[in-house]
C-alpha positions as CSV (number, residue, x, y, z in Angstrom):
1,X,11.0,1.9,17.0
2,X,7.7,1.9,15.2
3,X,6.1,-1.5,14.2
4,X,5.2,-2.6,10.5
5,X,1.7,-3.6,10.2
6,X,1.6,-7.1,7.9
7,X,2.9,-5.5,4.7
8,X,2.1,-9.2,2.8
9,X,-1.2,-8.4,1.0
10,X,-1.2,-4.6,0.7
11,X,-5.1,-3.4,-0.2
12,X,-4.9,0.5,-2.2
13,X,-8.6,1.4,-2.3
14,X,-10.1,2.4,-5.4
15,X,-13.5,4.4,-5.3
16,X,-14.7,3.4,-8.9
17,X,-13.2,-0.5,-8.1
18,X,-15.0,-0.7,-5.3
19,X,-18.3,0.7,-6.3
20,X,-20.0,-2.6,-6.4
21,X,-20.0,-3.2,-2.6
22,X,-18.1,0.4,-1.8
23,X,-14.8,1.1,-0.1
24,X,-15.1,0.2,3.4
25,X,-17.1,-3.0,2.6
26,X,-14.2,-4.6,0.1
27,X,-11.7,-4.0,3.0
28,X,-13.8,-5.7,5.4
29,X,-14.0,-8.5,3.5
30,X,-10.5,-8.5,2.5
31,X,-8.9,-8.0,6.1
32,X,-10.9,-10.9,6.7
33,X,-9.2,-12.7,3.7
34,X,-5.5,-11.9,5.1
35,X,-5.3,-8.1,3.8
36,X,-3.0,-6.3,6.9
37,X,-3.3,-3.2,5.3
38,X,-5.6,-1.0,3.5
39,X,-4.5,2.1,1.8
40,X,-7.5,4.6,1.6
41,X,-6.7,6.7,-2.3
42,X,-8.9,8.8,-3.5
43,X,-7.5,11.3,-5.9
44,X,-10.7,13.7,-6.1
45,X,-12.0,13.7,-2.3
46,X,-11.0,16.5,-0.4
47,X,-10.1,16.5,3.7
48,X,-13.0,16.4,5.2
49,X,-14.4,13.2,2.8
50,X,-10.8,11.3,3.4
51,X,-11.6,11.6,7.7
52,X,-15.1,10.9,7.0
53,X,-14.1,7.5,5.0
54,X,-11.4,6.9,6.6
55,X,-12.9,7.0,10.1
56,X,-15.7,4.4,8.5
57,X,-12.8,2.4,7.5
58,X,-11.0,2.2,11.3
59,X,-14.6,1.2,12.7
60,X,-14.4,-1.6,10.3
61,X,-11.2,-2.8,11.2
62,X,-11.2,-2.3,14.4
63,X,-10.0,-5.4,16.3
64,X,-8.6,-7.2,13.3
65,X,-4.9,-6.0,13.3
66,X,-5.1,-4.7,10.1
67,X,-3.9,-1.0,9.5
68,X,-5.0,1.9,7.8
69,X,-2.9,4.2,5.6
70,X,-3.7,7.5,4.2
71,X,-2.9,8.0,0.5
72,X,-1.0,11.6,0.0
73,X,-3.4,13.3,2.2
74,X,-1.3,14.3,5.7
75,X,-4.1,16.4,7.5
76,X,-6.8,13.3,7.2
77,X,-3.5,10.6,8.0
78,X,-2.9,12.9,11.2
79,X,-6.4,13.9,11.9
80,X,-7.4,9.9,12.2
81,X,-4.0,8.6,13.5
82,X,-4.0,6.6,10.8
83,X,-0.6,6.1,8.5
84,X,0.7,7.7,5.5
85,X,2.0,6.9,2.1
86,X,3.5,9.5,-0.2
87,X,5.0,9.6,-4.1
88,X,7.9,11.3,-4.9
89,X,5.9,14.2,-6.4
90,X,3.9,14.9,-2.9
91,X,5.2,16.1,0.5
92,X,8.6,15.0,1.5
93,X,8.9,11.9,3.6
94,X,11.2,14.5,6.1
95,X,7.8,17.4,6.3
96,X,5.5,14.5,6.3
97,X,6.8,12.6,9.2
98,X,7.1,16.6,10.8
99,X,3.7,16.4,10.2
100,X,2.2,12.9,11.2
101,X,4.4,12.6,14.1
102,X,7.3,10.3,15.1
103,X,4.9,7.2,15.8
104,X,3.2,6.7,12.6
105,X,4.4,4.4,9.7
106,X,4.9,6.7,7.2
107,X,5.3,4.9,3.1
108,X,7.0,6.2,0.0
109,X,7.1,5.2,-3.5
110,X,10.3,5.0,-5.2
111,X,10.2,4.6,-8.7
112,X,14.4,4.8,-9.2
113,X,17.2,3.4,-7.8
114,X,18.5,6.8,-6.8
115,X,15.3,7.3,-4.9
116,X,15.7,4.1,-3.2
117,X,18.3,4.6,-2.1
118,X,18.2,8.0,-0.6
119,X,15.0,6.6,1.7
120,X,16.4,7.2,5.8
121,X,15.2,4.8,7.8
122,X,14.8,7.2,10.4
123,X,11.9,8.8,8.5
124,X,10.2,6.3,6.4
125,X,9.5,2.6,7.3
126,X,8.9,0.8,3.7
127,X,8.6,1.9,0.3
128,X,6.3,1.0,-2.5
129,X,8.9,0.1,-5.3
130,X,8.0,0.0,-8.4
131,X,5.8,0.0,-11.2
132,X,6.2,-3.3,-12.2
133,X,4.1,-2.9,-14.7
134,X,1.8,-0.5,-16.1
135,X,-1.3,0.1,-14.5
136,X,-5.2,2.0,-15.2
137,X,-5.2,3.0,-12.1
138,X,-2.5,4.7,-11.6
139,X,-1.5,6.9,-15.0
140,X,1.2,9.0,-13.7
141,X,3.6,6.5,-13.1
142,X,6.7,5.9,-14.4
143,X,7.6,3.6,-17.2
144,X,7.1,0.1,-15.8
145,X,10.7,-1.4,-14.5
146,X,9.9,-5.3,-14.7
147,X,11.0,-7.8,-11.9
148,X,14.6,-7.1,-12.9
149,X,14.2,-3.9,-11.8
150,X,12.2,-4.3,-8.8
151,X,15.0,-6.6,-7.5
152,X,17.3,-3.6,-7.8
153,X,15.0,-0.8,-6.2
154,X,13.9,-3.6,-3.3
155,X,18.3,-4.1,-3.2
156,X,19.0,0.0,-3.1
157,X,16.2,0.2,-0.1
158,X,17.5,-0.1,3.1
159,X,13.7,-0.5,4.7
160,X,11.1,-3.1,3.3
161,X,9.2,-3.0,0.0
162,X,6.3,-3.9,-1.4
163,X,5.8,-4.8,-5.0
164,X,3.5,-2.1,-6.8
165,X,1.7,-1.7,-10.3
166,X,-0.5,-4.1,-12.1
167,X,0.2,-6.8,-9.8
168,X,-1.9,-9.8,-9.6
169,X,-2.4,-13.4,-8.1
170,X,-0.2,-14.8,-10.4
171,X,2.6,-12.4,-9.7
172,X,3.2,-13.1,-6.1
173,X,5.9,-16.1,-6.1
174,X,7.7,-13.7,-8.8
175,X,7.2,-10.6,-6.0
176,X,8.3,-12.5,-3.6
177,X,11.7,-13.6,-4.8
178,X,12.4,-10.2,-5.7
179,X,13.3,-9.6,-2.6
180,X,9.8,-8.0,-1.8
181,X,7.9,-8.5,1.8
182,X,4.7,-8.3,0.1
183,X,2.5,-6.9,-3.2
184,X,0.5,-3.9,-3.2
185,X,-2.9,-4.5,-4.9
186,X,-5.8,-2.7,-6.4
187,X,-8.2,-4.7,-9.1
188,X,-6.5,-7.9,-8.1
189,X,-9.2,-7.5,-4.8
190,X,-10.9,-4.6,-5.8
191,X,-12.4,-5.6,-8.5
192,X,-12.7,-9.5,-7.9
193,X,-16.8,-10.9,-7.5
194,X,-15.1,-12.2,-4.0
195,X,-12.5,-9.5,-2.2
196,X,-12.2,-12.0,0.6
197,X,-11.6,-15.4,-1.5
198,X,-9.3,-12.9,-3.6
199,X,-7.1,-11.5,-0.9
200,X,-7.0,-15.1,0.9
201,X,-5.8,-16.8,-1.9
202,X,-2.7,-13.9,-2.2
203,X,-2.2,-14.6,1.1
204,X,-1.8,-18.3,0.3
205,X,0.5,-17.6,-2.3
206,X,2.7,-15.2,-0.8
207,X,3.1,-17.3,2.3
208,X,4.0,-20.4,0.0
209,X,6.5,-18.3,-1.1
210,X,8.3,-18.3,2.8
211,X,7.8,-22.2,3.0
């Protein structure tokens, strides 16, 4: 049985975000904060730029706890030994997991009920659900489903979600009683003046939630 990383502050790297202080300086600072995970996305690097980031990345987070998960791109996720996260619209979770092995946590992003639902928990070990709302970094999404709707995508998943798309601070206690195990951010840490202060205080406010 694999073992979820701390799915409660979710970190998806942004390369034009993070420019100030770069990629694998915002996640230092925000593992530090309470980030467990850190999702390395990069639509316009190819293989060899993902390992070469990514492998920056796993020196940096080496010894926290905190894990690292490949956007979309299998060969760098299975060439680092990092984790994976696919949309619907990229590999299947079935040839990805073929691909990355039966140890690694492997994501998906369900954007429908019906694709909820048809996650096997055999093959995939959370889901992204959403968006919640629209989002500039992301402008392929579908249209935004609302916390009504997260509810029922986190209900039709039979492994935990995350809460996905234009989430911020103020979101989390709405995330949270959704039914999701933690939020999924981008310019909520990204682009903050202080990625560690930032993903602390999510932290706080997700974990307020559990009290």
């Amino acid at each position: 049985m694999r073992s979820l990383p701390d799915l409660s502050v979710y970190l998806v790297l942004d390369p034009d975000l993070c420019a100030l202080r770069g990629m694998v300086e915002t996640a230092r600072l925000a593992v530090a904060g309470g980030a467990g995970v850190v999702q390395l996305r990069h639509k316009t690097a190819g293989t060899p730029a993902m390992i070469e980031t990514g492998r920056a990345l796993m020196d940096a987070l080496h010894g926290t706890g905190a894990m690292l998960i490949v956007n979309d791109d299998v060969e760098a996720a299975r060439a680092l030994g990092a984790g994976l996260h696919v949309g619907q619209g990229d590999l299947s979770a079935a040839k990805a997991r073929a691909v990355i092995g039966p140890d690694a946590i492997l994501g998906v992003s369900v954007e429908t009920e019906d694709a909820a639902g048809a996650i096997d928990p055999a093959v995939v070990d959370y889901v992204g659900a959403g968006p919640v709302f629209a989002t500039p970094t992301k402008l392929d999404h579908k249209a935004p489903v609302g916390w009504d709707g997260l509810a029922r995508l986190i209900a039709a998943a039979p492994v935990p979600a995350v809460a996905i798309g234009g989430i911020k601070t103020n979101h989390v206690a709405l995330a949270h009683a959704a039914g999701s195990v933690g939020v999924a951010v981008v310019s909520a840490i990204c682009g903050q003046p202080d990625p560690k202060a930032a993903a602390a205080e999510l932290r706080a406010q997700f974990e307020r939630g559990h009290a």
